[in-house]
N, C-alpha and C positions, 0 to 999 in steps of 0.2 A: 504494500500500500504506500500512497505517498499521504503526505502534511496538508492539511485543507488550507485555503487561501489565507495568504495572512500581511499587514504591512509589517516593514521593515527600517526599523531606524538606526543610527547609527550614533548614538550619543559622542559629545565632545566633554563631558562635565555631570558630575555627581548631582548638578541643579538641574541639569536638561532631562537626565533620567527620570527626577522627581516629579516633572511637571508631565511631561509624556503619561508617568502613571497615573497622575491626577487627574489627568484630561481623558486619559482610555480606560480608566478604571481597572476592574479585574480582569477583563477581558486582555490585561496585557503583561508580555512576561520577559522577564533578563535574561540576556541569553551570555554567556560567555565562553567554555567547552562546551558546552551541549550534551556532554557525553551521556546525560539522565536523558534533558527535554528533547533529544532529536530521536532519538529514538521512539520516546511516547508519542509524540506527532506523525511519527510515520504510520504505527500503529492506530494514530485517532484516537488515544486515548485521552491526549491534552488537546483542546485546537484553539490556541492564542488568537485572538483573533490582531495580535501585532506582537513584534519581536523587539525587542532595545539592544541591541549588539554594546557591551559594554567594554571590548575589546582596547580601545584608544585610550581609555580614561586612567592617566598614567598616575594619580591620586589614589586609584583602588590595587596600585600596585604593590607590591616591596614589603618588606621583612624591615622591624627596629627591634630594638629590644632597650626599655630604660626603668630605671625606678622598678626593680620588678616583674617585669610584665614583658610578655614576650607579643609583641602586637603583628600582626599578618593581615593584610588590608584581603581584601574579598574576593579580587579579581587575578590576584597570582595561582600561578599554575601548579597544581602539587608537583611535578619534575624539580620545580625552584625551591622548593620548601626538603622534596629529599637529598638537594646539595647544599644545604645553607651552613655554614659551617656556627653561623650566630641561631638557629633551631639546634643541629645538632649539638651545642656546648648548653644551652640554657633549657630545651625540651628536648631532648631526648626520644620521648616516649612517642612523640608525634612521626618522625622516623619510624621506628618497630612496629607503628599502626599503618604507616601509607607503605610499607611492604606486603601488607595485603588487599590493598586498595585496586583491583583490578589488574591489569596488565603496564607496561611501561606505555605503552601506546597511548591508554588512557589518561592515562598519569601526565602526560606530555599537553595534554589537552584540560582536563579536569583542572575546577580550583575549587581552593577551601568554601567559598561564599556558596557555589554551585551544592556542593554537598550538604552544608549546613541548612540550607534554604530547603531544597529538596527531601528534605530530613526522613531519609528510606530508615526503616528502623534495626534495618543489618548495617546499615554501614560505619567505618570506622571512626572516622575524624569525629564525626556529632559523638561518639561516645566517648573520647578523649577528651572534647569539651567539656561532659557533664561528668567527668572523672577531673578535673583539674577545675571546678567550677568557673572558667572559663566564661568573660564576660562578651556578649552577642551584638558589638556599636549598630545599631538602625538610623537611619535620617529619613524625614520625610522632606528633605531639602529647605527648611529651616531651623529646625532642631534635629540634635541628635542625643539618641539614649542609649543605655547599657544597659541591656539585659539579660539577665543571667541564664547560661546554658539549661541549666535545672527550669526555667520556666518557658524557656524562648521555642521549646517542641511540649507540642500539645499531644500529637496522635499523628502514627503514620502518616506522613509527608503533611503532614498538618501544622504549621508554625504561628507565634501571634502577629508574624507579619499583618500591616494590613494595606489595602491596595497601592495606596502611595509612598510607601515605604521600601526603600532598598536596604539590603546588608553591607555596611561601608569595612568592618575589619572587625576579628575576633583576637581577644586580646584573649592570654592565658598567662596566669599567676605561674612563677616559676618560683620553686621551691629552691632554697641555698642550704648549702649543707654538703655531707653525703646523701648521695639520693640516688637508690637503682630505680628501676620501674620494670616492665614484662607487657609482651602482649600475644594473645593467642587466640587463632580462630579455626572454628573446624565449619569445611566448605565441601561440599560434594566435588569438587576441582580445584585446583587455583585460580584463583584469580572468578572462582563465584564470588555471589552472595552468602555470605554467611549466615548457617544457621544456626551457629554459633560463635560468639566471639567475647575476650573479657581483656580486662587490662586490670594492671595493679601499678602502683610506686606506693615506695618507701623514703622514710627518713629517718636517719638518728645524727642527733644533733650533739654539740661538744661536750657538754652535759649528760649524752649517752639518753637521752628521755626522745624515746620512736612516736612517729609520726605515721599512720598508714592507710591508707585508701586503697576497695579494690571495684570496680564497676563491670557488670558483666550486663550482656543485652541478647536478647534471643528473638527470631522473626514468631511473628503471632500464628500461623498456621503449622506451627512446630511447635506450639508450647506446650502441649500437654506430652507428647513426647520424649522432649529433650527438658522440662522441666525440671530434673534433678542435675542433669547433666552439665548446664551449664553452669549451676553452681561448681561443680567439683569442679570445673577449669579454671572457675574466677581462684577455687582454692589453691589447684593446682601450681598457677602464677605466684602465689603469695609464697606459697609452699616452696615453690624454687628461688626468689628472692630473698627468704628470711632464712633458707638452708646457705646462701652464697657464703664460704668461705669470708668474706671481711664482715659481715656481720656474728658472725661464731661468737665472738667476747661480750655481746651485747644485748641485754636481757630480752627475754621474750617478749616478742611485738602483738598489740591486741590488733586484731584485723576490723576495720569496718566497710562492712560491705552494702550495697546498694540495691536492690531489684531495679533496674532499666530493661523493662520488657513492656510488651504490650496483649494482651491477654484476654 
């Protein structure tokens, strides 16, 4: 099948976007890998009736890191994010998640905004978010807000987006210290969808007093299923992190762990 008719624009500015969507309402949608919405459109599943190419808009680009916080604007490619050597040194964990992020193909095309927005309930990066509570910047091109990972996904690809509102960069709290983290998913192939997948990080601090998060997410037409199972993975992660040889000296870490499912 092909895409049903649709306009197509080509934004210059994070304002022009905003106004596009204010004037087209829902009917209109950001396109930038494509690698979710072109697919659904061929299928007829979505049919936009206008596209906003957000490709030029060199504001939604680039990797910073300050004060904290590791910021990824919306429109960078995950290929950029698994060479960064400023993610690699300060998230770590965002790496060991987009090695399961589909193929390098897609990966080449794909951006964090794209995935966040689209919020598939197997996919990685949106569980990293809500594993590192990770705050979600919005603008409706006069104000911008932060919204926390933890409220920003409602329900399968359901977000509190609302029409005039674009995703400008997801900031993630970066933990100092020692800090490992893990991530594991079980997929009928590589490079599926997972129908299961969990992540963990740790910390012990100079004081030797741990810190530990572990999030695990399961697709909802598998839940009763793998219902048990994905917990033992989210345990499993914890379980190889808090066995690591440099944590050996260092008392036993309570684990807190998350349901991120849909059910």
């Amino acid at each position: 099948m092909k895409a049903a008719d649709f306009d197509y624009f080509r934004a210059s500015s994070v304002t022009e976007v905003c106004r596009i969507l204010s004037e087209r309402g829902a009917g209109a949608k950001i396109i930038a890998g494509g690698q979710s919405l072109v697919p659904m459109m061929a299928m007829r599943l979505t049919k936009p009736a206008a596209l906003i190419d957000i490709n030029d808009i060199t504001e939604l680009q680039g990797i910073d890191y300050s004060e904290g916080r590791l910021e990824i604007r919306a429109a960078t490619h995950q290929c950029d994010i698994e060479v960064s050597s400023t993610v690699r040194e300060h998230c770590s964990i965002l790496l060991k998640a987009l090695h399961f992020v589909g193929h390098s193909q897609t990966r080449n095309r794909g951006t964090l905004g794209g995935s966040m927005v689209h919020a598939d309930p197997s996919a990685e990066l949106p569980l990293v978010s809500v594993l590192l509570d990770a705050e979600v910047m919005v603008t409706d091109g006069s104000a911008t807000d932060a919204i926390p990972a933890t409220e920003f996904f409602l329900a399968p690809m359901i977000t509190t987006l609302t029409p005039e509102q674009c995703v400008v960069a997801v900031r993630f709290p970066v933990w100092q210290g020692r800090v490992g983290s893990g991530f594991h998913e079980v997929s009928p192939r590589v490079g599926d969808f997972a129908i299961v997948s969990a992540a963990a990080q740790i910390k012990v601090d100079s004081a030797r007093s741990p810190q530990a998060k572990a999030q695990a997410q399961q697709q909802a037409d598998q839940a009763g299923k793998y219902s048990k199972l994905y917990l033992l993975k989210a345990v499993k992660v914890y379980s190889a992190l808090t066995n690591n040889p440099a944590f050996r000296n260092y008392p036993k870490m309570d684990m807190a762990l998350f349901y991120y499912g849909y059910t």
